[in-house]
N, C-alpha and C positions, 0 to 999 in steps of 0.2 A: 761650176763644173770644170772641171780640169781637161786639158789636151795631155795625148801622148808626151809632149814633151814638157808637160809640170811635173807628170806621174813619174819622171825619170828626174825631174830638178828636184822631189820632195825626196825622194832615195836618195838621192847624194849628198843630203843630210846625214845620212847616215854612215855616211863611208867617212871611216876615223885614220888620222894619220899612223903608214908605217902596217895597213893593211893591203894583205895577196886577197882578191875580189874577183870573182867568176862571174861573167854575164851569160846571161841563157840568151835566145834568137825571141828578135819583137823588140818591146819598150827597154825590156835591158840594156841594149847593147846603147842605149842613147846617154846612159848614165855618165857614160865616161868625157860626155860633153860638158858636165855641170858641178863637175868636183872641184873643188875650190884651190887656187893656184899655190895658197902657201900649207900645201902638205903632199906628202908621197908618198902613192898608194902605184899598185903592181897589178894590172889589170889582165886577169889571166883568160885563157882561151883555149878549150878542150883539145882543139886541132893543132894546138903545139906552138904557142906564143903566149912568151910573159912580157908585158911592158906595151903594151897595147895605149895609141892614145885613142883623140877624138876621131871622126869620120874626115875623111878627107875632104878638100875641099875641088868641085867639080872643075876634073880638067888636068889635077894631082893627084888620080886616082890611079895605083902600082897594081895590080889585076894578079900580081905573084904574090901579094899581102893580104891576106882575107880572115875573117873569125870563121869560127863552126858555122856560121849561118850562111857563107858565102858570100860577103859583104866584104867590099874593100877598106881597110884601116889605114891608121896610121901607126908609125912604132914613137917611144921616146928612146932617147939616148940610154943605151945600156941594155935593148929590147936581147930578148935570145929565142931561138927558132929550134922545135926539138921534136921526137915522135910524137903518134900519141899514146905508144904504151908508157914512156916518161908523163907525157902529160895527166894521164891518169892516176898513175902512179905517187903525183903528188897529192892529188882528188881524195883517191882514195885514203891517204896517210896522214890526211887533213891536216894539209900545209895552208888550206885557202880559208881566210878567217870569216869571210861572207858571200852567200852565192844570193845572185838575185836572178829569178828565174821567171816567165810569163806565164801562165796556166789560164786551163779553161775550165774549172771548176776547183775551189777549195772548200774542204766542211768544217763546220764547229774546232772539230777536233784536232784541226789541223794537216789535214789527209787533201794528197795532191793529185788530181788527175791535169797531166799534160802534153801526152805523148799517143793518145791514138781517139776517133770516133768511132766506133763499128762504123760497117761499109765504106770505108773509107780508105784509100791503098794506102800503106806510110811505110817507109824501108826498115821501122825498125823504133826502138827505145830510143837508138843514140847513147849519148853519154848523160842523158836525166835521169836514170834510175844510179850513176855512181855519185850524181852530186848531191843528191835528196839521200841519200844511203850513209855519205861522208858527211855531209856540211855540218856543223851544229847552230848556225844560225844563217836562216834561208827565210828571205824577204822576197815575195809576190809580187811583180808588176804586172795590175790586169784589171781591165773593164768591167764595173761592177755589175753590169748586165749583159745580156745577148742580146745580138737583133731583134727579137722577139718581144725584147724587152723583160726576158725572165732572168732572176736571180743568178748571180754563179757563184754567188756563199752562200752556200748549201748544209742541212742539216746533217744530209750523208751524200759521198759524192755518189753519181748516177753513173758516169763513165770510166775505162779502165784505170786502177789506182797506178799512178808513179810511186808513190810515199805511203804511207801512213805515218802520222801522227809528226810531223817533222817542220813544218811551215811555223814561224813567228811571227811571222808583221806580214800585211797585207796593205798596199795606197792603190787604192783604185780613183777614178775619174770626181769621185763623193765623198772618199774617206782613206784616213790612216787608220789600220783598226790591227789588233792584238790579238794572237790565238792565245788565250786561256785554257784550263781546264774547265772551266765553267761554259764554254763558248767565246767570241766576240767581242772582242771590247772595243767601242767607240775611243778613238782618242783625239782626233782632227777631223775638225769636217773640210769641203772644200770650199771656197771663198764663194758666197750665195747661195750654198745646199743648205737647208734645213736638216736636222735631226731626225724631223719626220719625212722627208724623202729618204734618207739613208735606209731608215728603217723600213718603207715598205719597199726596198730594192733588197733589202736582203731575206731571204728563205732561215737563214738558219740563226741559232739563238743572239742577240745582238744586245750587250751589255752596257747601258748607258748610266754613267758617274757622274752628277754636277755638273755646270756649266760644261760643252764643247765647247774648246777653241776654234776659230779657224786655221785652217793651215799658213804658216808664214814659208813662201816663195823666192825671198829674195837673201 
């Protein structure tokens, strides 16, 4: 079973050189600790910063440098600081080649709820209905269960949608899995998860091919 911080080292597999890359608030924003030294990627930031590095290290934290989430960063050399109707404005023009975003429920289909609970006070959407609206490929970091211990890939989501139909790759704590049109697809399990724990952790259709691998971390 994976910690927060593999779920964001097995995503940084995917960040390819010479890519602009959105992190949403949660395990996203950890991504940018684990991207590999010999390429350059542009780590962008709703609240008007491109070139975002790692988290700072305690004690060098600038309290005037922060992401959407309120977190203090780091910049790299060549960072630039701009609104956010510029910054959206790239969002939405789909300048950003990969957004990876946290959610609390995804379904089959690819459909995203991540931005409200009923009863629950929340200021608002934010900037997740421009980056699920814009992205064309939006990768999930998020806990294949709740406290409860119930599913949150889901057949159809339960709570308000962010997206439809919009979500491609999911790595949760158990698994790297694929939104198909079919459903689900198994691709990586996590190093000591069964097949069959995946599966009975997931509610919605979950599509399994020959051998799983395990995920490779390093």
């Amino acid at each position: 079973m994976l910690t927060k911080e593999d779920i964001a080292k097995r995503i940084a597999k995917e960040v390819k050189d010479g890519y602009y890359v959105n992190l949403g608030i949660g395990i996203p924003t950890l991504v940018a600790n684990f991207v590999r030294n010999d390429i350059s990627v542009e780590f962008q930031s709703e609240n008007g910063v491109l070139g975002m590095g790692p988290f700072p290290f305690e004690g060098e934290e600038d309290a005037d440098i922060i992401n959407a989430g309120k977190q203090t960063i780091t910049t790299l050399p060549g960072a630039s600081f701009f609104d956010s109707a510029f910054s959206f404005g790239m969002i939405r023009a789909q300048k950003v080649d990969l957004t990876i975003l946290g959610a609390m429920e995804v379904s089959e289909n690819g459909d995203i709820a991540n931005w409200k609970i009923p009863g629950k006070m929340v200021k608002g959407m934010g900037g997740a209905m421009d980056l699920v609206a814009s992205a064309e490929n939006i990768i999930v970091a998020m806990m294949h269960v709740n406290r409860a211990g119930e599913s949150k890939l889901l057949k159809r989501c339960s709570l308000p949608l962010t997206g439809v139909g919009c979500v491609k790759k999911i790595v949760t704590e158990l698994a790297v899995i694929e939104v198909t049109p079919k459903g689900f697809k198994l691709l990586e399990r996590a190093p000591g998860v069964t097949v069959e724990e995946i599966q009975k952790a997931t509610e919605g259709t979950l599509i399994i091919e020959g051998e799983i691998p395990e995920m490779n971390l390093n």
